[in-house]
Structure formats: structure tokens, C-alpha cells
C-alpha positions as CSV (number, residue, x, y, z in Angstrom):
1,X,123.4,45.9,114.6
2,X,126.7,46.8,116.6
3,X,127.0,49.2,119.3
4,X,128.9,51.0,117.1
5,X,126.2,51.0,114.7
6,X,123.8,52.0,116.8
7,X,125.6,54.6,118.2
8,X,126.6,56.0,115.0
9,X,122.8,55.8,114.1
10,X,122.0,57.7,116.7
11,X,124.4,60.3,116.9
12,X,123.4,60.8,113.2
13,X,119.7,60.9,114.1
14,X,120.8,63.7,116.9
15,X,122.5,65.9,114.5
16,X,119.6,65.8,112.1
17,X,117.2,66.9,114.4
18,X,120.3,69.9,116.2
19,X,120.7,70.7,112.8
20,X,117.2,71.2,111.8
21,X,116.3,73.0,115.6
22,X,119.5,75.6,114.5
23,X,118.8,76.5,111.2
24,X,114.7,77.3,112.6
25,X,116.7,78.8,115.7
26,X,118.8,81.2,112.9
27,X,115.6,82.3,111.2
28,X,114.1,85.9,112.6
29,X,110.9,86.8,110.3
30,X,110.3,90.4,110.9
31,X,106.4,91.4,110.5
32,X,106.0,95.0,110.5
33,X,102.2,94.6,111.9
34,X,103.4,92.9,115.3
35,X,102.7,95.7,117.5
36,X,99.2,96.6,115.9
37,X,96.5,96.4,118.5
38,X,94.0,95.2,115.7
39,X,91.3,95.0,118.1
40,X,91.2,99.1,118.6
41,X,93.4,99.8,115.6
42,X,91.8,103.0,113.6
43,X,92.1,103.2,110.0
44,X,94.0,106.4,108.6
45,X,94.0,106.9,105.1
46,X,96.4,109.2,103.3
47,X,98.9,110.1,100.7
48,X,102.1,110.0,100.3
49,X,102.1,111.5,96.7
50,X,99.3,113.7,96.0
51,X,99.4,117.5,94.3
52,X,96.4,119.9,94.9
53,X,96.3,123.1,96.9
54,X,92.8,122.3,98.3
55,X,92.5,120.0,101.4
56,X,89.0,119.9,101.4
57,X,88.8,118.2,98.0
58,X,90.6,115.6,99.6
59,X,88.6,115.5,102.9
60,X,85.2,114.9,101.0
61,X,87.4,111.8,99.5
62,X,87.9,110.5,103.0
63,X,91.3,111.5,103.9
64,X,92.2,112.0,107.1
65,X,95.8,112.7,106.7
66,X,96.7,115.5,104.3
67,X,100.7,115.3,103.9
68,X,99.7,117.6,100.5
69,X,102.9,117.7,98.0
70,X,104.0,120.3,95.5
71,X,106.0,121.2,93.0
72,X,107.6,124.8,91.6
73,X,108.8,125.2,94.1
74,X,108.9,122.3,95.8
75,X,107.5,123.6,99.4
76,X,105.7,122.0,102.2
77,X,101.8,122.8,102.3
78,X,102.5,122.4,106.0
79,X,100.7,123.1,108.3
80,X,97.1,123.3,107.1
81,X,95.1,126.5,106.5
82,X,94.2,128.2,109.4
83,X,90.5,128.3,108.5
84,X,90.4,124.6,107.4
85,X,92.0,123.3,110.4
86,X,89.4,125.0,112.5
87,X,86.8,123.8,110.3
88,X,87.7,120.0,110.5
89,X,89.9,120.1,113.8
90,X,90.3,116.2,112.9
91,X,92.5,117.1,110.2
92,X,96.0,115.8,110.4
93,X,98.8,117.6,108.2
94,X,101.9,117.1,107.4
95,X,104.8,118.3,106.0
96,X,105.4,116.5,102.5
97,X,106.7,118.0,98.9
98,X,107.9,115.7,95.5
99,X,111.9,116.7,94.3
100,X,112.8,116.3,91.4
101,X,115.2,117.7,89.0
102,X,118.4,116.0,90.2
103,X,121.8,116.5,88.6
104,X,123.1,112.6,88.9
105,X,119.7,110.7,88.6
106,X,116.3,110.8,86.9
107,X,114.3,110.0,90.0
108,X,111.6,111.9,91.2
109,X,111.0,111.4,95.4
110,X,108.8,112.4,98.0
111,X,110.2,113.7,101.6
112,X,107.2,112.9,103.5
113,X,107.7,114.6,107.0
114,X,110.2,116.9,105.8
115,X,110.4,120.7,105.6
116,X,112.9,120.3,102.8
117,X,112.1,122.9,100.4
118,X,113.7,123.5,96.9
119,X,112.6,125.6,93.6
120,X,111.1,128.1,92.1
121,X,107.9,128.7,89.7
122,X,106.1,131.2,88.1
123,X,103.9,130.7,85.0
124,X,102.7,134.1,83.0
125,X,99.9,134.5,81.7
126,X,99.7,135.1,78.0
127,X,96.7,137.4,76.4
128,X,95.8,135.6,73.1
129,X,96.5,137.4,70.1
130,X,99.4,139.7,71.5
131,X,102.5,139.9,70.5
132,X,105.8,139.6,71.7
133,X,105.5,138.2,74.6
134,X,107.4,139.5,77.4
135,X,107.8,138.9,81.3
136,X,110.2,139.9,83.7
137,X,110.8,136.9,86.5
138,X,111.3,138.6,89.9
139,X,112.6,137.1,93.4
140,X,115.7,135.0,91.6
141,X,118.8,133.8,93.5
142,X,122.0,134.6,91.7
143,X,124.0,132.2,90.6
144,X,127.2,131.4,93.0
145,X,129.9,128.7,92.3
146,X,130.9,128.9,95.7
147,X,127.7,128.8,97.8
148,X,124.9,126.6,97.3
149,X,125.3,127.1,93.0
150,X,122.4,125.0,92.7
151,X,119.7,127.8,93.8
152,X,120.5,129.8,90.7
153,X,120.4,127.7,88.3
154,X,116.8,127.7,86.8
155,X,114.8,126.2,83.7
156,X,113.1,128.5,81.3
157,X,109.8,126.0,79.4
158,X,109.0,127.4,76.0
159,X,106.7,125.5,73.7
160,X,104.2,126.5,70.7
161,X,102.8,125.6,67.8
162,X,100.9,127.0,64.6
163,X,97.8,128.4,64.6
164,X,94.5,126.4,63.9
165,X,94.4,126.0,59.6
166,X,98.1,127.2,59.1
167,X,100.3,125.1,57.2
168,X,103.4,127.1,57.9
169,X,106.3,125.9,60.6
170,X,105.8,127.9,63.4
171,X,108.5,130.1,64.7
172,X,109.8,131.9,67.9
173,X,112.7,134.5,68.6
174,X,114.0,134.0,72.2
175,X,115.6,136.6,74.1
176,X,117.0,136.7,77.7
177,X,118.5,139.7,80.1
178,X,120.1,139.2,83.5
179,X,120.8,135.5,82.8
180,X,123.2,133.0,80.8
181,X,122.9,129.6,79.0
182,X,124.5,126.6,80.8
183,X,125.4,123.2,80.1
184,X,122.2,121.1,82.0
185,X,124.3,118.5,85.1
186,X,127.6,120.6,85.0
187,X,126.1,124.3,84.6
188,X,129.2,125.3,82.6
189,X,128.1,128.4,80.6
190,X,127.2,127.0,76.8
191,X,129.2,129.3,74.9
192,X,128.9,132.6,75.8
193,X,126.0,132.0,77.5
194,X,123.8,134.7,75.9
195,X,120.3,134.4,74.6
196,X,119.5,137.4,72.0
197,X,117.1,136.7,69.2
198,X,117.8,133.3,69.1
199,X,115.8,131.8,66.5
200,X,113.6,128.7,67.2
201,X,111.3,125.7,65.3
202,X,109.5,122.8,66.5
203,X,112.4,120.9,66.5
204,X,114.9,123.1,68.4
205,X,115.3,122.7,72.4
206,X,112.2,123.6,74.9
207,X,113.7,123.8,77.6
208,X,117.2,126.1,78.7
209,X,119.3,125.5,81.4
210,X,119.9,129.2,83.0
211,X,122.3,130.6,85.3
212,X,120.8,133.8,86.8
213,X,123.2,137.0,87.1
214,X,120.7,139.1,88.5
215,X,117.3,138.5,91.3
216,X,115.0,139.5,88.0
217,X,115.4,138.1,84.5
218,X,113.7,139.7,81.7
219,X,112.7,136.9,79.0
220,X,111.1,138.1,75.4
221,X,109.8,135.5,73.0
222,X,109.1,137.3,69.2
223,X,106.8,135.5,66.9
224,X,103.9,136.1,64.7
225,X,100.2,136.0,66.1
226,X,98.7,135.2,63.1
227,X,100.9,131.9,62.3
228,X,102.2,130.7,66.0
229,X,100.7,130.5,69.2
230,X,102.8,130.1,72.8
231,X,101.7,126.8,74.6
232,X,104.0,127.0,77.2
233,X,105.8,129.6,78.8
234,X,107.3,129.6,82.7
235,X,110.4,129.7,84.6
236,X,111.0,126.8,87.1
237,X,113.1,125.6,89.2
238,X,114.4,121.8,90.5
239,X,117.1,120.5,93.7
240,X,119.5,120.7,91.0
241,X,121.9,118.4,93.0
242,X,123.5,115.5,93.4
243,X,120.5,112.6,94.5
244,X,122.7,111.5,97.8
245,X,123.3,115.3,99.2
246,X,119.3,116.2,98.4
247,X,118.6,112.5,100.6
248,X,120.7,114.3,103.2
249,X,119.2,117.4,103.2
250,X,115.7,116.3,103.2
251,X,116.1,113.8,105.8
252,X,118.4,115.8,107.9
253,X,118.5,119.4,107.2
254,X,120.9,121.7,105.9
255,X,123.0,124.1,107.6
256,X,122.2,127.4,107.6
257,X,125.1,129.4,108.1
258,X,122.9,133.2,108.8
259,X,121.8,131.1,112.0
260,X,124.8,128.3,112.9
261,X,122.0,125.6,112.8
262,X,120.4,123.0,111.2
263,X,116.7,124.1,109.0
264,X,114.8,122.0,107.6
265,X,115.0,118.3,107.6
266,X,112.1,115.7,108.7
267,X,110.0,117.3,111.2
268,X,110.1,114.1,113.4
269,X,113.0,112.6,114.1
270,X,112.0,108.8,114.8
271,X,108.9,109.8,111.8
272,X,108.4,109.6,108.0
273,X,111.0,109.4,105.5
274,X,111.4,109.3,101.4
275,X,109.9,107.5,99.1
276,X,110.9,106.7,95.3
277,X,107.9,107.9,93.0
278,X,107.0,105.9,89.8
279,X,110.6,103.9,90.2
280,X,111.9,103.6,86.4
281,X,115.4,103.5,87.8
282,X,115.9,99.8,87.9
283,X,116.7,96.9,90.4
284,X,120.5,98.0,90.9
285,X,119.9,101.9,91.4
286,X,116.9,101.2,93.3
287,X,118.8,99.0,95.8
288,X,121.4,102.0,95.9
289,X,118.6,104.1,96.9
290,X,117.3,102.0,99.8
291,X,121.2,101.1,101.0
292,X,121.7,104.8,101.7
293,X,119.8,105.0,105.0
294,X,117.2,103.4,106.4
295,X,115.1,106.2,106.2
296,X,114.0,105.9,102.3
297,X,111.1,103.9,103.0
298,X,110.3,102.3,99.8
299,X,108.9,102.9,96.3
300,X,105.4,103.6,94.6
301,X,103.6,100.1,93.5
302,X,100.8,101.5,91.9
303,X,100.5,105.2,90.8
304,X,97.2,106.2,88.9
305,X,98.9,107.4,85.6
306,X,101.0,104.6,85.0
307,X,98.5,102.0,87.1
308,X,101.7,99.4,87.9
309,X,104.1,100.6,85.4
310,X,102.4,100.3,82.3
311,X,102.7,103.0,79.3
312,X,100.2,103.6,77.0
313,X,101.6,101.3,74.5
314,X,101.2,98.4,77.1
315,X,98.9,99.2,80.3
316,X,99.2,95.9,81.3
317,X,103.0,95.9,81.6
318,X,103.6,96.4,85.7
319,X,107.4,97.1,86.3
320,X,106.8,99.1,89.7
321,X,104.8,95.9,90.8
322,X,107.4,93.7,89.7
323,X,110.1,95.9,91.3
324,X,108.9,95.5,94.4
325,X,109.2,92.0,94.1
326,X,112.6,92.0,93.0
327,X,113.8,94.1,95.9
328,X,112.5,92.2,98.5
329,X,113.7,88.9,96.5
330,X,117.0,90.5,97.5
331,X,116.8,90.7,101.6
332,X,115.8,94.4,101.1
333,X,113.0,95.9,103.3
334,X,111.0,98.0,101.0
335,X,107.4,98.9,101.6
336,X,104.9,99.7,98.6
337,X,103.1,103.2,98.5
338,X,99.8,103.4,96.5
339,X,99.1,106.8,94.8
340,X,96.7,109.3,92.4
341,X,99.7,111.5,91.8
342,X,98.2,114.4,89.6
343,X,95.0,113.1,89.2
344,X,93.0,114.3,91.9
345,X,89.9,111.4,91.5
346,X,91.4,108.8,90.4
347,X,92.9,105.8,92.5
348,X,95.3,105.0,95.4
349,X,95.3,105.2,98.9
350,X,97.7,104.3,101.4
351,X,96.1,103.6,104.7
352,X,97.7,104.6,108.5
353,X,97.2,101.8,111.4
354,X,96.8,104.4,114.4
355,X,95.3,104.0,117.6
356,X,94.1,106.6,120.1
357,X,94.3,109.4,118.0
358,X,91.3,111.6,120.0
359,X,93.7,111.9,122.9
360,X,96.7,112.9,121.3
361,X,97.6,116.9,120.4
362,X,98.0,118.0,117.1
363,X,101.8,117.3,116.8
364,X,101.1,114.0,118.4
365,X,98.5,113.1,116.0
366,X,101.1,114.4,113.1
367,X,103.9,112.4,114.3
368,X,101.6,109.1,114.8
369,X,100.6,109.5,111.4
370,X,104.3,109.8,110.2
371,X,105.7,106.6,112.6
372,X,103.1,104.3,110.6
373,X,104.5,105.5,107.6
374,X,108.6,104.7,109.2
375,X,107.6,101.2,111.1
376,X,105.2,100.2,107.6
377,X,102.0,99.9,109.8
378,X,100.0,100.8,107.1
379,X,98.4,99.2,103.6
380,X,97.9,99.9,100.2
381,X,93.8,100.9,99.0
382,X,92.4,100.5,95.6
383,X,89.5,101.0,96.0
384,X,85.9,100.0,93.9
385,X,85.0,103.5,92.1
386,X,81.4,105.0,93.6
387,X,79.3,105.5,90.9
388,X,75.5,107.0,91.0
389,X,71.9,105.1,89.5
390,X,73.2,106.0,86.0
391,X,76.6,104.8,86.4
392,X,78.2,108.0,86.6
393,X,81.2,108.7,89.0
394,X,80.7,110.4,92.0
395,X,82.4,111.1,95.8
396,X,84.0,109.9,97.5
397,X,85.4,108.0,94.6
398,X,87.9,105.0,95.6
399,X,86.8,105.3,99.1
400,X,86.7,102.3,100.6
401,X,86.0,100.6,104.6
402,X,87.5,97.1,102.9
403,X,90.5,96.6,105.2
404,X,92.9,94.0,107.1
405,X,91.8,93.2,110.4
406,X,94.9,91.0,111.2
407,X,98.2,90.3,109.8
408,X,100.1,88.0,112.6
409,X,102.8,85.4,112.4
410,X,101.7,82.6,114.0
411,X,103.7,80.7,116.4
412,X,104.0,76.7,116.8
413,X,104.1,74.7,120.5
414,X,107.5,75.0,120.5
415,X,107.3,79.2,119.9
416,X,108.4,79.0,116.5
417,X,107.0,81.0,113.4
418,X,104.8,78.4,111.6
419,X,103.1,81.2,109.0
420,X,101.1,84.1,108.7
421,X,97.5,84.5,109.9
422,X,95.6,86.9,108.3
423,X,91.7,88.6,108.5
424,X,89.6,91.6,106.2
425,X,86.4,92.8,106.9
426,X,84.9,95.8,105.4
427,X,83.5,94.8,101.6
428,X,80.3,96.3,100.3
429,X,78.7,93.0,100.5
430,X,75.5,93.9,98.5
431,X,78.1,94.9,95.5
432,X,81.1,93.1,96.1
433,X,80.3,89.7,98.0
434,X,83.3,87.6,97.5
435,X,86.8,88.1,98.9
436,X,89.9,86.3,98.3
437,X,93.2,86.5,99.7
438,X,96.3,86.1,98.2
439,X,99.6,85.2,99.8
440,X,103.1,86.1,97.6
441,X,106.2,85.1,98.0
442,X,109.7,85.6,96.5
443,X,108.6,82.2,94.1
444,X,105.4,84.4,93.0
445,X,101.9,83.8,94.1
446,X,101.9,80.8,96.1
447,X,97.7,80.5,97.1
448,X,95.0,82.0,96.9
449,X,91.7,81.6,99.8
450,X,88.3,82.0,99.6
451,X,86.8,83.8,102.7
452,X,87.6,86.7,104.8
453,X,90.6,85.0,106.9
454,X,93.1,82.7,105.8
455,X,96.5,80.9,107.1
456,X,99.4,80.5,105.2
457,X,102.1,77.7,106.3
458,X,105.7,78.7,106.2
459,X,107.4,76.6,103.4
460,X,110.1,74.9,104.9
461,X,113.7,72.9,103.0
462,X,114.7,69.6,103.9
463,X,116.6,71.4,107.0
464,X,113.1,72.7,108.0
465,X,114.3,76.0,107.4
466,X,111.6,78.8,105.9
467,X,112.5,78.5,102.3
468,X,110.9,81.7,101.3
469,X,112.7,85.1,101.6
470,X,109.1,87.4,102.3
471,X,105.4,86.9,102.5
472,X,102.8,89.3,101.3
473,X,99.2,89.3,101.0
474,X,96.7,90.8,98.5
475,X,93.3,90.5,99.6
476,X,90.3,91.5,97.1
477,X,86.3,91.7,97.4
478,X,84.5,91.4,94.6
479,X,81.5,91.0,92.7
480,X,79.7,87.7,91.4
481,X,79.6,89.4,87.3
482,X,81.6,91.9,85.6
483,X,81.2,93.4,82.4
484,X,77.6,93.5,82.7
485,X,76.8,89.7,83.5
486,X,79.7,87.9,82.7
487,X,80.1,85.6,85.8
488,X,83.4,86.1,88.2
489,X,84.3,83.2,90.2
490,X,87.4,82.7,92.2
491,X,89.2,80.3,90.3
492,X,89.0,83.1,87.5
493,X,90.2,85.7,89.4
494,X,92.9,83.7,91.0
495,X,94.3,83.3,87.5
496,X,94.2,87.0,87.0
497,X,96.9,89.7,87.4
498,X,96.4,92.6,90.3
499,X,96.3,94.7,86.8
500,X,93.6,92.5,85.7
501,X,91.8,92.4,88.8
502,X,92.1,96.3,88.8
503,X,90.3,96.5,85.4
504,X,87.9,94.5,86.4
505,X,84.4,96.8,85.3
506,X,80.8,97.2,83.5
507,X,81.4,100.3,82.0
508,X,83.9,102.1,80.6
509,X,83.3,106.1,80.2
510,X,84.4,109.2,79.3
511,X,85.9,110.9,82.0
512,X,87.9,112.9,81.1
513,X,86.5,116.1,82.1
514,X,86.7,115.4,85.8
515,X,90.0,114.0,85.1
516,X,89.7,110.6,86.5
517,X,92.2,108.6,84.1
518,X,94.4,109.5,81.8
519,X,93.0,109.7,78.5
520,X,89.3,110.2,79.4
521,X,87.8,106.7,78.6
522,X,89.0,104.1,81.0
523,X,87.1,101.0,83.2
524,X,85.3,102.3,86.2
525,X,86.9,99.6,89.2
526,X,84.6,97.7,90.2
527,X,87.2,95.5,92.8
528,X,88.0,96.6,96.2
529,X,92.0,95.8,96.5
530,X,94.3,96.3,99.3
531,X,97.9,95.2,99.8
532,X,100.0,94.4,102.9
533,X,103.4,95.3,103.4
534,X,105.8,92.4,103.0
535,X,107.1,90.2,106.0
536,X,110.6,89.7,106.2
537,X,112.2,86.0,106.6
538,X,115.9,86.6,107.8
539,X,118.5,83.6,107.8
């Protein structure tokens, strides 16, 4: 070999290796667990989705956090009754509500940490047998083009149906004073806008867009008692804007002009955010949605009515799982939220990594709380349902110590991420004895352990870059049979779907009268599940 050669051998050799050493020198991997202090972290769980007026019924679940939402109107249960607070002065609120009703999307979100308030809601009651039914709906905002139009526009729910053994089409007369018919998204006045004895059937409209011209607006619905019945009747109330000015508002306040200041808006600055609730918007919207500040945190991954996306045609099907996936497969940071939604027993959990909450104050407690939620220090819990000697359900329902006890990105000699280390504890190990964890990655799952710790390499190219855009981990305990003594092993549930895994059971009951799962009769969990928030890989 000639010098030349040589030196052309080596200088190739050189480059290699600079070129390898750059594109690992490029790479940042951004794990939102770094700054846990596992070793004293405490384990917060919460909600960043849930309805119910009552915090102790969520208390006796186990929560901690109680960031309670609401709808009609959409206002803050913030901050906790007085007489609960002193009762359990561990309680942490938080401001929190869902919005809905938007003029230019279908989206429904949660503000969690914001005071941002919208709507209206009143529902009459209805005294069976009498007839016509009349209400006058008091404390309205008239309707004003020129200042904040969307506070008088409201929506007036009528539904009925026949009376039990009549054959006949049931029929209601609909009238309305101190208020006019508009177009739904535009709010131009439909026709002439009034509503006198207009005649309506099972398939006419259910719902009217109204533009209020007075603060009370008397509504009459005329029908026969013996042949209909009224199923529904109430006056409501949405943001009724655009989606990017109700972002604004709820992350940053509105101005009020009676004060010259700013109201409303997330309580803590640097704390909280908004999150997209059972996403059926699709990959491009949703990406809109995240791109508009960094402050919309993510979307919903599992929500008890719709478990991963599915519909009742095809439970199985998981399109807010999926989603998630798909955003992140684009570069997007997007943490998953795990939530009951309406149904108060069901389950969901997302679960805070705090420390030294017992010497903070309350607002430093609430704002702790909120940062996990901003920086993603927290996980998602589905939890094993409790069930009594005879198999029935009982508190605290999904409730569950099954947790991570590390999530780090391990570094080689040279100080380079190599992969991600990760630990749980916490299983019921007289019910639920095996665990597994399972690493994801923008290619799918890519392993699955045994054990309660496991280490996942970094796939690298043939530049020794990371060739994988995120990591998550899914980590599962379980028992050794399911459906009463068919054995469970880990190859089987490796091969199985999170959807799969979360219908894992031995009984399936009626339950509907506690209101566990939609549709009554649905498996009792019998798999504890939680899920990580992704790690990032940046070029």
C-alpha cells in the first residue's frame, strides 16, 4: 500500500468515526422525568377531565388533586368547599372546567389551571302529566354584535317521545318570547327569527340556535299529555367562538374593559395548560392544536366511554391511542391524559410526581400540582377494579399503588444517551404477580421485559445516530389466569393490545346501576396499567 493509500485510508477512517461522533453530538433526547427525585418522589393522583360536584366522592377514590370540571356553564369548581377543605386540609384544588361548543371546530378541551369561564345552564323541571309546559329562563345576556356577541347566543334542547303503548307520532308546538332564531356558526337571524307555534315531530331539529333580546326568555312547548311526553328540556350555553381566540382566553385571560385588566386566564403562570378531550379531530388539526402554543399540553389516550377510541360498533378500535403515536411520530411533544369523564367509577387516572408537598402552602401545593401537569412529570393509571368476596365492585375502584419508580436516560462512558432505564414497584402481588414492561417507539412496540426494571438500548443507523424519533413505556402487573383459570403468561400478553390487556377479566357484570361502564355489562379489569409520557429524540 502507498502512502497515499494509506493516508487516504486513514483520513477516510477519521471521517467515519467525526461523522458518527457529530451526528451522536446533534442528537438532544429530552426526558420529561430528568428532574424527578425518584427516591422521595410522592405520588399524586388526579384528573384532568372529571365532572361531579362532590369532592368527597372522589377523595374515597384516592384523589388527592381535585381540579373538578363542569359544564353549563362551564365554571371553575375552584377553590374547594369551605367545609371540605377543612375536613381534609390535604386536599389540593384547582381551577379546571371542559369548553365546548366552538364556532370553527368540533373539539371539546379542558383548561386545567384556568379561571376561564363560559356558559350558561338551567334544566326545568317538568311535573308529569301537565301540560303545556312553560319556563321563563332568567339571568340572560343580550345579544350584542359589537361586544363579546358570543355571550348571547344560547341553545334551547327539546326532545320527546310518545307515551308508553301509543302508536301515534308524537308532537310538540314550540314557542319563544324575548329571543330569535339564528343560523348556528354565523348567528345570522334564520328568517325572521321568530319561534310562535312552530310545529314539531321526531324528525324535526332538537336543538335551536337563539339569539337573546331580552336577560329572560319565556319558552312554551304545547303537546298532548296523553300521546307525548318531554324528554328533554333546558337552555344552555357553549364558548360559542372561534377555537384559537377561546385558547387565548383560557390560557391568558380576557380583557375586561369595567376594570382595564386582564380576568381570568390560568391561575399560574409557569402551571397547567389545555388539553384536547376524546381527540376525533385528526392528525393534521390535532397538530394545529399543539403548534398554537406550547401551552396545550396534549390529548386524552384513554377516556372511560370510548376506552381508546372505540365506539360501540368496534370497542377494540383505539384511534386516541393511535393518535398519540402519530403525533409524536411527527417531532411533536404531546403528553397522554387518562380519564373517567362522566362516569364517576369507572377508570383513569393521571398521576402527579411531587415532592415535599407537607411543607408547601396551599397555593404552593396547587401550583406544584399544576407544574407536573406543564413539565409532564406525571403518568397515566388504569387501574385493576376492587371487587368484594362475591365479586362485586366496590371503593376505591381503579385505585392503584402500581407505579414507576424510575424513568432515566442512561448515559455511556463517553456521556452519551445509550437508552432508557426504567423501574415499577407497587403491584398487588397476591392478585397480580407478574409485571411486564413495554418500551414503544415511533416503529411500534419494540420489547417487551419480564420483571419490575428493565433497560432499553437506543437503536442506532449506520451513522450511530438514534434512529427512533420517541420512546415510551407501558408497564403492566398482572395475574397468572384470567377468565376464571385460563392461564396468562407473558408471551400472551406481549402479543396483546393495551385494549386487550385492559379487558383482561373473570367476570363480566351488570353495572350499570352504579354507572361504572357504559352500557351496564362490561369486564371488571383485572390488570394494573400505567403509561409514561414519551421521551423525545431530537436531531
Amino acid at each position: 500500500m502507498t502512502n497515499e493509500t494509506k493516508k487516504g485510508a486513514l483520513a477516510f477512517i477519521v471521517c467515519g468515526a467525526l461523522s458518527s461522533f457529530c451526528a451522536r453530538a446533534a442528537e438532544r433526547v429530552e426526558n420529561p422525568y430528568a428532574d424527578v427525585p425518584w427516591h422521595k418522589a410522592e405520588y399524586l393522583h388526579s384528573f384532568s377531565h372529571q365532572h361531579g360536584q362532590n369532592p368527597q366522592i372522589f377523595w374515597d377514590m384516592g384523589y388527592r388533586h381535585l381540579p373538578l370540571s363542569n359544564y353549563y356553564p362551564s365554571k371553575p369548581i375552584y377553590p374547594l368547599p369551605e367545609a371540605f377543605a377543612r375536613k381534609y386540609p390535604d386536599a389540593i384544588g384547582g381551577p379546571n372546567a371542559e369548553q365546548h361548543s366552538l364556532t370553527d371546530s368540533g373539539i371539546h378541551f379542558n383548561a386545567i389551571g384556568s379561571l376561564y369561564t363560559t356558559g350558561y345552564g338551567y334544566t326545568p323541571s317538568i311535573k308529569a302529566g301537565t301540560a303545556p309546559v312553560e319556563h321563563v329562563f332568567e339571568g340572560l345576556t343580550v345579544f350584542d354584535p359589537q361586544n363579546t356577541p358570543w355571550r348571547g347566543i344560547y341553545r334551547l334542547d327539546v326532545e320527546f317521545a310518545p307515551r308508553e303503548g301509543v302508536n301515534v307520532q308524537a308532537e310538540v308546538s314550540l314557542t319563544v318570547e324575548g329571543a330569535i332564531r339564528a343560523k348556528w356558526r354565523t348567528f345570522e337571524t334564520l328568517d325572521d327569527g321568530v319561534v310562535r307555534d312552530l310545529p314539531l315531530t321526531a324528525k324535526s331539529a332538537k336543538s335551536f340556535c337563539l339569539k337573546a333580546q331580552s336577560d329572560s326568555v319565556r319558552v312554551k312547548l304545547g303537546f298532548d299529555p296523553a300521546l307525548t311526553k318531554i324528554t328533554k328540556f333546558r337552555m344552555m350555553q357553549g364558548v360559542n367562538r372561534p377555537w384559537r381566540d377561546a385558547f387565548r382566553a383560557a390560557l391568558d385571560g380576557t380583557l375586561d374593559d369595567s376594570q382595564g385588566k386582564r380576568i381570568e386566564g390560568l391561575l399560574y403562570p409557569d402551571a397547567g395548560g389545555i388539553t384536547i378531550n376524546h381527540p376525533t379531530c385528526g392528525l393534521e388539526a390535532m397538530l394545529t392544536l399543539l403548534d398554537f402554543d406550547p401551552r396545550v399540553l396534549g390529548l386524552e389516550v384513554w377516556n372511560h366511554h370510548t376506552y381508546f377510541g372505540g365506539s360501540l360498533k368496534n370497542p377494540a378500535a383505539m384511534p386516541f391511542y393511535d393518535l398519540w403515536d402519530d403525533v409524536l411520530r411527527k417531532g411533536r411533544r404531546c403528553y397522554g391524559f387518562f380519564v373517567k369523564d362522566h362516569c364517576l367509577f369507572g377508570r383513569g387516572r393521571n398521576v402527579l410526581l411531587v415532592s415535599g408537598l407537607e411543607r408547601l402552602a396551599v397555593r404552593e401545593k396547587e401550583r406544584a400540582a399544576l407544574r407536573a401537569y406543564r413539565t409532564g412529570c406525571f403518568f397515566g393509571l388504569l387501574g385493576a377494579m376492587s371487587v368484594d368476596a362475591s365479586g362485586k365492585v366496590v371503593p376505591p375502584y381503579d385505585n392503584s399503588a402500581f407505579r414507576f419508580t424510575r424513568i432515566a436516560v442512561r448515559q455511556d462512558a463517553r456521556g452519551e444517551p445509550s437508552g432508557v432505564d426504567v423501574a415499577v414497584t407497587g403491584a398487588d402481588r397476591t392478585k397480580r404477580p407478574h409485571t411486564q414492561i413495554r418500551f414503544v417507539t415511533d416503529k411500534g412496540v419494540a420489547c417487551a421485559e419480564k420483571g419490575e426494571s428493565a433497560f432499553f438500548a437506543f437503536p442506532r443507523d449506520a451513522a450511530g445516530a438514534i434512529s427512533c424519533r420517541f420512546v415510551r413505556v407501558e408497564a403492566f402487573a398482572y395475574p397468572s389466569t384470567h377468565l376464571s383459570g385460563k392461564p396468562l403468561t407473558h408471551d400472551a400478553v406481549a402479543a396483546m393490545s393495551v385494549f386487550q390487556i385492559a379487558q383482561l377479566h373473570n367476570r363480566v357484570g351488570d353495572l350499570s346501576k352504579i354507572y361504572l361502564y357504559p352500557n351496564g355489562e362490561e369486564p371488571v379489569g383485572i390488570a394494573d396499567m400505567i403509561f409514561a409520557q414519551p421521551i423525545l429524540v431530537r436531531p
